[in-house]
Backbone bond lengths (Angstrom), bond angles and torsions (degrees), N, CA, C in turn:
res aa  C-N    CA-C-N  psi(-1)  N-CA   C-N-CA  omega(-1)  CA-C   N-CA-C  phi
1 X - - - 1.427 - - 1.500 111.92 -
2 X 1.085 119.06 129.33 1.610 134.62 -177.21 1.572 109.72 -89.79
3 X 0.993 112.72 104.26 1.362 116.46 176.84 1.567 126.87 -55.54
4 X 1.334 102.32 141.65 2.081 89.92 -167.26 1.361 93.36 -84.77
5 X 1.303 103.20 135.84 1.681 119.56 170.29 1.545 100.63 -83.08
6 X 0.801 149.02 141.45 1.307 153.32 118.09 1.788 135.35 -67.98
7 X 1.570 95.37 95.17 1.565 112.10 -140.31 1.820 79.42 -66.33
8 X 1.315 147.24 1.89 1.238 133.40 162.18 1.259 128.63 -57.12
9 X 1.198 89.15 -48.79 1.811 132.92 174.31 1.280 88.79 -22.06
10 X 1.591 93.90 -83.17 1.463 111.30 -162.74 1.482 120.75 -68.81
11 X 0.820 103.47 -15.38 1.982 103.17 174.74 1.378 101.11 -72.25
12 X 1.479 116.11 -40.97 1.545 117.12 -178.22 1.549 128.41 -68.24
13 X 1.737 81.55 -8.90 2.098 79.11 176.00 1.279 95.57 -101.49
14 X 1.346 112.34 -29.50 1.948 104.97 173.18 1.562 117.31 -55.31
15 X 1.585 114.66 -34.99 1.220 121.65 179.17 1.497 96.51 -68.90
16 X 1.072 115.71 -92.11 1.343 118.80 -163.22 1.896 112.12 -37.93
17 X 1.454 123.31 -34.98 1.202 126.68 170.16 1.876 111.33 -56.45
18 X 1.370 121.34 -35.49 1.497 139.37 -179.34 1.260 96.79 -65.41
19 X 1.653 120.31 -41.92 1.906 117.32 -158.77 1.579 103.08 -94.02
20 X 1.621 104.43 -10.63 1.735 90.54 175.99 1.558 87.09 -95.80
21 X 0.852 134.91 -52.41 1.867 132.52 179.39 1.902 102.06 -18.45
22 X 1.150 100.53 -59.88 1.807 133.01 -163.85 1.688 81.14 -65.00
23 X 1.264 121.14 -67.69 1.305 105.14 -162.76 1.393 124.35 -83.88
24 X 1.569 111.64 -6.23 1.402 115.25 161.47 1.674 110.24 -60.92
25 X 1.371 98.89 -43.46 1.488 96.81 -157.16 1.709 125.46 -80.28
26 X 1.697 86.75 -10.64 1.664 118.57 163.94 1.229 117.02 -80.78
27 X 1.527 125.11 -26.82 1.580 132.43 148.69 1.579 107.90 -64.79
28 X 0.388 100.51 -62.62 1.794 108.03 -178.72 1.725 107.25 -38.45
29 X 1.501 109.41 -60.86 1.225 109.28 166.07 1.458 112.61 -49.58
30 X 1.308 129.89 -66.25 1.069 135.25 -127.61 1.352 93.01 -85.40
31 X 1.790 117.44 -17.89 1.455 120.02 172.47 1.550 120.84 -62.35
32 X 1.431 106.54 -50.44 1.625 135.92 164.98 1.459 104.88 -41.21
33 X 0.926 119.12 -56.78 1.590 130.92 177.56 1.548 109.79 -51.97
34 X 1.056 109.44 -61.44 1.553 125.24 179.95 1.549 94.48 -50.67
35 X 1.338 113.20 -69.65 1.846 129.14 179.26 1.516 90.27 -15.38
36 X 1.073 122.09 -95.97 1.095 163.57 162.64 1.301 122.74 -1.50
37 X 1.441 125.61 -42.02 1.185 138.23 177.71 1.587 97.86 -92.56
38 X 1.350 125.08 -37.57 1.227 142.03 -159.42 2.097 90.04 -69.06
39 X 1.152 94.65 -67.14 1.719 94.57 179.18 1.509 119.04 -57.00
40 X 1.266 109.59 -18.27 1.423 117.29 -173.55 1.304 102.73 -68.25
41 X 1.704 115.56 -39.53 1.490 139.72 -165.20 1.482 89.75 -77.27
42 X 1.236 125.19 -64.78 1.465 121.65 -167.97 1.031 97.83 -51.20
43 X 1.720 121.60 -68.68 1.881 114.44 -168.65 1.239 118.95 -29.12
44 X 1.862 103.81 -51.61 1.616 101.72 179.81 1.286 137.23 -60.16
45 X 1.727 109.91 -23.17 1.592 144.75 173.91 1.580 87.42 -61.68
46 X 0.917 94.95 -69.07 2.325 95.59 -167.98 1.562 106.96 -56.80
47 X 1.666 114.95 -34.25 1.818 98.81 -169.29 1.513 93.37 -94.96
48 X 1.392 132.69 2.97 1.262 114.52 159.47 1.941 121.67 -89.84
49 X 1.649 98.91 -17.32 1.184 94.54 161.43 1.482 139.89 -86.20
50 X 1.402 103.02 -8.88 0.923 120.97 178.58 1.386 123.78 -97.86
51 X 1.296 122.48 -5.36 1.618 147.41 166.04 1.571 95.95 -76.47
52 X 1.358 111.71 -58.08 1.426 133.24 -173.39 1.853 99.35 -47.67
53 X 1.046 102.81 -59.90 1.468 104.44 -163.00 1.488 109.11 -68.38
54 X 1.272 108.06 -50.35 1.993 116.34 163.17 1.193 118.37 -33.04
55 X 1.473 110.60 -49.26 1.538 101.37 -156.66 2.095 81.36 -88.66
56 X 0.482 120.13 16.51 1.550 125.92 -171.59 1.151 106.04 -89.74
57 X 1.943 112.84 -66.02 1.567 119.46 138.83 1.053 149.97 0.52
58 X 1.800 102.30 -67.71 1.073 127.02 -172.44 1.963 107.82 -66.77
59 X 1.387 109.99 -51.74 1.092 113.25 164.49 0.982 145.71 -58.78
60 X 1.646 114.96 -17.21 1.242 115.04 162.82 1.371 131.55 -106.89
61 X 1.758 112.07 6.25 1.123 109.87 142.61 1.627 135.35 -92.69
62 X 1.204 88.31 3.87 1.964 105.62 175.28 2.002 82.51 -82.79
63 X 1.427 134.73 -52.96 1.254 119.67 -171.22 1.581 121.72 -54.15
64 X 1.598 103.35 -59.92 1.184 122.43 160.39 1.798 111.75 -14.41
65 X 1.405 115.80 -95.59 1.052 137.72 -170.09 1.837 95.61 -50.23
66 X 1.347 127.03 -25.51 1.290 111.55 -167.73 1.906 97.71 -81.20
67 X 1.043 91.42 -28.00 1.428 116.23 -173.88 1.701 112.51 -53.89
68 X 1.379 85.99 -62.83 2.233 105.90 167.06 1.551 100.11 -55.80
69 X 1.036 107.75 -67.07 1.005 97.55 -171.39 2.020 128.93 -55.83
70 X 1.175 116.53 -32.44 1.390 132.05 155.30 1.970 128.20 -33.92
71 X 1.728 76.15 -49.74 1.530 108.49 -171.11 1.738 92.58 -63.89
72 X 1.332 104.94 -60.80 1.501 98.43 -166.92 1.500 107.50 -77.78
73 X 1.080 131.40 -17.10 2.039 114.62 173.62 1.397 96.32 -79.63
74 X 1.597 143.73 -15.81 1.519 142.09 175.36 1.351 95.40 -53.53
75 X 1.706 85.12 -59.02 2.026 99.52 -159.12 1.822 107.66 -60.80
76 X 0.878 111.06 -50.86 1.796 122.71 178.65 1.872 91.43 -60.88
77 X 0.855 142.11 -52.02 1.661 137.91 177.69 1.402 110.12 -51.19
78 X 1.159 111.41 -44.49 1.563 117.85 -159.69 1.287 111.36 -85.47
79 X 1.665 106.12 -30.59 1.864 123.84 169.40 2.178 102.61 -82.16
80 X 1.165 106.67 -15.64 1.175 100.60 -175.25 1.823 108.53 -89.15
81 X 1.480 109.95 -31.10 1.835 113.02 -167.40 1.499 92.79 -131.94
82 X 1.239 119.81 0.20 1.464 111.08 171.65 1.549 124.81 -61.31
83 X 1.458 119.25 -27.56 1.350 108.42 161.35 1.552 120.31 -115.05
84 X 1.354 110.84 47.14 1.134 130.31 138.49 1.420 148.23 -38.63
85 X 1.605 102.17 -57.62 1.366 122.95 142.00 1.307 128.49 -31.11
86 X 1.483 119.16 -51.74 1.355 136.89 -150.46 1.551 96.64 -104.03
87 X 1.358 138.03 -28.54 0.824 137.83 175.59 1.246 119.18 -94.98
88 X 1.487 120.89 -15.03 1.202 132.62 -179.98 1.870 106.39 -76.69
89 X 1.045 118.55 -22.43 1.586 135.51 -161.61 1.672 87.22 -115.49
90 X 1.282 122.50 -38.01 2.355 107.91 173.21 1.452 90.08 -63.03
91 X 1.539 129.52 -30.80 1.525 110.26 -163.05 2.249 110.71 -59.28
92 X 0.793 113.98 -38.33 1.502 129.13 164.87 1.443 115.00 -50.26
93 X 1.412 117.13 -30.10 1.152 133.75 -169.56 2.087 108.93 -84.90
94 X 1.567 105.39 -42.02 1.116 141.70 162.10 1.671 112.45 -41.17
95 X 1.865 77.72 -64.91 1.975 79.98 176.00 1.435 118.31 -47.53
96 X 1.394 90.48 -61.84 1.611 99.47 -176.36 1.489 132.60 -57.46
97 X 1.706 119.70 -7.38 1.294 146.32 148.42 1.747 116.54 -63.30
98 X 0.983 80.80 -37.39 1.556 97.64 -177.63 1.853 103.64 -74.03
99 X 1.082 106.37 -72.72 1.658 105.32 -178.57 1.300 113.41 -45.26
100 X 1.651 110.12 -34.80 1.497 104.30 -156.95 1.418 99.47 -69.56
101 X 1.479 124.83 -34.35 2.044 145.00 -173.42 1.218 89.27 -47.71
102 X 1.604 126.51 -57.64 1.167 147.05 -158.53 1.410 113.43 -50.57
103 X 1.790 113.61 -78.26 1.056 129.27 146.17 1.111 151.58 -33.05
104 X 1.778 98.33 -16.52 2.007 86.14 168.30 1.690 73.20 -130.91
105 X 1.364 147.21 80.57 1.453 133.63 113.15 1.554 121.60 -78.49
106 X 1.163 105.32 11.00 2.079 100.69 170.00 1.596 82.72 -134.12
107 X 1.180 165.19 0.57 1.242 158.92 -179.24 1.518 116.74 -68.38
108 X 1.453 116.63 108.79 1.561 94.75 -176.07 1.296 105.19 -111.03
109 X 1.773 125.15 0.76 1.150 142.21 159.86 1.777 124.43 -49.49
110 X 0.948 110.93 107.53 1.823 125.95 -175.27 1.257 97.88 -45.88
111 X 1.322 112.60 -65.66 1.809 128.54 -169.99 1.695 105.56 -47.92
112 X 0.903 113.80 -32.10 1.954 110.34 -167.52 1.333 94.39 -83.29
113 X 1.765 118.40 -46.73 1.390 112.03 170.95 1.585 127.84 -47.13
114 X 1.628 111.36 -43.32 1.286 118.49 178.30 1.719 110.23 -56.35
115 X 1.522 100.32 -57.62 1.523 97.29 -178.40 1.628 119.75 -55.61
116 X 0.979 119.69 -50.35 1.570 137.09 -175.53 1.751 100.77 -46.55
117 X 1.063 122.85 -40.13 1.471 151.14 -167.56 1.593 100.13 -81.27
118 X 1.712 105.73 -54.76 1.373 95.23 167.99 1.315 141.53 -96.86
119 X 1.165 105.26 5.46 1.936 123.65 158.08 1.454 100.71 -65.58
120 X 1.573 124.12 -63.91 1.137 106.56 -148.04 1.862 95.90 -81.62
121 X 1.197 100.84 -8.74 2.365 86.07 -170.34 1.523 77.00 -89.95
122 X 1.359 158.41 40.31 1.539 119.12 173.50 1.746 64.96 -134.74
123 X 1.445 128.70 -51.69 2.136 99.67 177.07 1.075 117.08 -49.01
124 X 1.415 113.23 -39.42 2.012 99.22 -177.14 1.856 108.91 -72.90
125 X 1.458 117.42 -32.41 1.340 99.87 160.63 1.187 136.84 -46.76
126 X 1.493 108.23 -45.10 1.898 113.30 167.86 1.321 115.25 -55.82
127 X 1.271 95.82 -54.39 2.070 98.84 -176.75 1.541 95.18 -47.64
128 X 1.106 119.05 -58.97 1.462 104.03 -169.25 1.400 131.40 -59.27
129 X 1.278 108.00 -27.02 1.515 120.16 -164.39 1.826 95.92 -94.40
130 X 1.557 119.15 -10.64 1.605 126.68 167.09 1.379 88.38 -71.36
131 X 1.334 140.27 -89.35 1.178 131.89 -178.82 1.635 142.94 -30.56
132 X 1.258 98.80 -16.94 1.816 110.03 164.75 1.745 90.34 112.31
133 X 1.307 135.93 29.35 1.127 112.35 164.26 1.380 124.75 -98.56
134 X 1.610 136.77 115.02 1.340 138.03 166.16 0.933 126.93 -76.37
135 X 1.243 144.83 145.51 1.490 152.09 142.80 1.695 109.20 -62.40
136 X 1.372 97.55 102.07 1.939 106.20 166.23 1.370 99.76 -56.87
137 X 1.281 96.33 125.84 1.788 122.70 -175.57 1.755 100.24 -68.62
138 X 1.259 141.89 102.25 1.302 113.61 175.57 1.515 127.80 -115.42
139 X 1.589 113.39 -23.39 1.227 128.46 -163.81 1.716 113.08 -72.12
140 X 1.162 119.03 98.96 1.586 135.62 166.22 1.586 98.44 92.38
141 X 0.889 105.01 58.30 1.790 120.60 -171.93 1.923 115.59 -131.90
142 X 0.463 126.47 106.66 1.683 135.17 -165.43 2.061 92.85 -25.89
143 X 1.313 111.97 138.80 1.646 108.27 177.31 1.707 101.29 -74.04
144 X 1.409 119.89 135.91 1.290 147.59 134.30 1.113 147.56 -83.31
145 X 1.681 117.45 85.50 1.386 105.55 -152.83 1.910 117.95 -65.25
146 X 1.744 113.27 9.98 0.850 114.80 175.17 1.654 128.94 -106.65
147 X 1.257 98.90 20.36 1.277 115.30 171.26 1.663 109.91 -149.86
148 X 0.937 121.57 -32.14 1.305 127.06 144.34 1.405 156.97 -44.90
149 X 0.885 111.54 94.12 2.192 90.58 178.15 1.470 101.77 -111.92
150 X 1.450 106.94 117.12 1.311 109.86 138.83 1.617 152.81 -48.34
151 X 1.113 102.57 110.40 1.264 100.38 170.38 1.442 154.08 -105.55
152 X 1.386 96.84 -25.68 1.897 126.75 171.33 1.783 91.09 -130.12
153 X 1.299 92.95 170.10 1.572 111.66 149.81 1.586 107.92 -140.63
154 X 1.182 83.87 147.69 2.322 107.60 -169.97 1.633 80.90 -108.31
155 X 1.460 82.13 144.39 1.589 107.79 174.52 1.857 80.62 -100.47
156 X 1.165 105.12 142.60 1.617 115.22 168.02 1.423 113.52 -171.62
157 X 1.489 121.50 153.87 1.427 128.67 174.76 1.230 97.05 -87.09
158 X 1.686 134.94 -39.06 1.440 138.90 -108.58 2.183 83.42 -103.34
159 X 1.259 114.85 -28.62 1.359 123.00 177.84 1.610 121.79 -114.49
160 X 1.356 126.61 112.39 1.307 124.36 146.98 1.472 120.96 11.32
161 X 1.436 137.58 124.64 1.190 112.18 160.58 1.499 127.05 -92.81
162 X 1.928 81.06 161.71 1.870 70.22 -163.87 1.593 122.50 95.83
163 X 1.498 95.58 11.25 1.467 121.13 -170.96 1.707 122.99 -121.21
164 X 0.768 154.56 147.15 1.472 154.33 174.72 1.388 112.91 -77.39
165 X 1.567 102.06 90.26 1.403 113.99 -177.04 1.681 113.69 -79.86
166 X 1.194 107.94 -40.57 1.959 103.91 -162.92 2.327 86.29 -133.81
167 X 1.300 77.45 140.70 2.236 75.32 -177.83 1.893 75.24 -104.39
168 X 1.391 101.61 138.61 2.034 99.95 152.46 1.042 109.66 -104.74
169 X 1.376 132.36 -0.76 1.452 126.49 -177.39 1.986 109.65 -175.72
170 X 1.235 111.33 107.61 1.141 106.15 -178.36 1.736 132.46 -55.64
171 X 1.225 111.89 158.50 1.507 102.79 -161.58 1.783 91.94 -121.66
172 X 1.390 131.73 159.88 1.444 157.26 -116.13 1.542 114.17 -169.64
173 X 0.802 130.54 99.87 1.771 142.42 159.27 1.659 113.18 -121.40
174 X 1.617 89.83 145.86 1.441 114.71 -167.00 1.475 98.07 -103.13
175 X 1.376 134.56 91.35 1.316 131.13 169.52 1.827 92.59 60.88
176 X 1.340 151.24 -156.45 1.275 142.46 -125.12 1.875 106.03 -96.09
177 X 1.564 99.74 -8.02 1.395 107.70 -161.09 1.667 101.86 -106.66
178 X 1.745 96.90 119.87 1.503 98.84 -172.36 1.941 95.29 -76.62
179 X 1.641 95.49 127.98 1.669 109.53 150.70 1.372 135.26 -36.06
180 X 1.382 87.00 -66.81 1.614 128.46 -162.23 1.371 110.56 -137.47
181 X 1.334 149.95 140.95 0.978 164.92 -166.11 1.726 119.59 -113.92
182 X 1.146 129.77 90.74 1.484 131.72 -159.56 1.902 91.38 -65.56
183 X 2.034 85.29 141.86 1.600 94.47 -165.36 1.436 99.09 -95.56
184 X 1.416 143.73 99.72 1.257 122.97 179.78 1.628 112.13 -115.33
185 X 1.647 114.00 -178.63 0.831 151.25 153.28 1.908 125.09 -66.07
186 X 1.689 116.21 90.50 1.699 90.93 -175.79 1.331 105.66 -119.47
187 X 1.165 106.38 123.10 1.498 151.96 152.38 1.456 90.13 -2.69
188 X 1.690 124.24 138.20 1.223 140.03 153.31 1.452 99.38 -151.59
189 X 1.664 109.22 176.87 1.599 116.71 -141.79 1.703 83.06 -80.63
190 X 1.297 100.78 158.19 1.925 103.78 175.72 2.131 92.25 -76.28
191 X 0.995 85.21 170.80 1.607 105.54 -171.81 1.698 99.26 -105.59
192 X 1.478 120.64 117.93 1.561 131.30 -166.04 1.906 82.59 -64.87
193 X 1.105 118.62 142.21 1.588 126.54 157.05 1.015 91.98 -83.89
């Protein structure tokens, strides 16, 4: 026995097989779409963060550079009136150079010269030593080639060797930073004749 088909039947599973096809492929789109809009959203998420972050950049190398640039008219100011101070306080020192010229042009006395001579070198010592200037200690003191420069060596009993026997010229630091470098003489053992 041959079974009756019912050619309706079958159109209706073709139909209905066509409308899930149709509606897969309308999901499918409508997924793509979504895709799609979704990246559009991200792209815009990234070129606004990324605008965001630039101009972020941008400003802090506009600070930066305002900054360098600041640093160095401080630094050029501070090298330009920075010894201002220091020179403003030798001017007193000046005076007192000044009076002393003054004071011994009829003087034929040695002694008024000596004193006059030693008023004004023991004020400019103070002024200086108000300002942070020291005298590097050197004479019979172990040699430092960082405050020190050698220049001869003395044969001597009278000093340690290896010691600062004779200064030729005294040496000068400003709080930790040597000026000037004291020029000496260091001491090694005398040689037996």
């Amino acid at each position: 026995m041959e079974e009756n088909k019912n050619p309706f039947h079958e159109n209706e599973e073709k139909i209905i097989e066509e409308n899930n096809t149709e509606e897969n492929t309308k999901m499918e789109a409508d997924s793509v779409e979504e895709d799609v809009e979704n990246q559009e959203e991200n792209k815009e998420d990234f070129e606004q963060k990324y605008e965001d972050l630039n101009n972020k950049y941008i400003r802090l190398a506009a600070d930066f550079d305002n900054y360098r640039k600041r640093t160095v008219q401080e630094r050029q100011e501070l090298l330009k009136y920075g010894a201002s101070e220091v020179l403003s306080k030798l001017t007193s020192v000046l005076d007192t150079f000044d009076r002393a010229k003054d004071s011994l042009k009829d003087i034929d006395n040695c002694e008024k010269v000596k004193e006059s001579y030693e008023v004004a070198y023991k004020q400019l010592l103070d002024t200086l030593k108000k300002v942070g200037l020291q005298e590097i200690e050197a004479l019979g003191k172990e040699f430092n080639p960082n405050e020190h420069e050698a220049i001869t060596q003395v044969q001597t009993d009278e000093f340690d060797e290896d010691h600062v026997a004779v200064v030729a010229q005294k040496g000068y630091k400003l709080a930790d930073k040597v000026l000037r470098p004291a020029l000496v003489g260091v001491a090694k053992k005398k040689e037996n004749e």
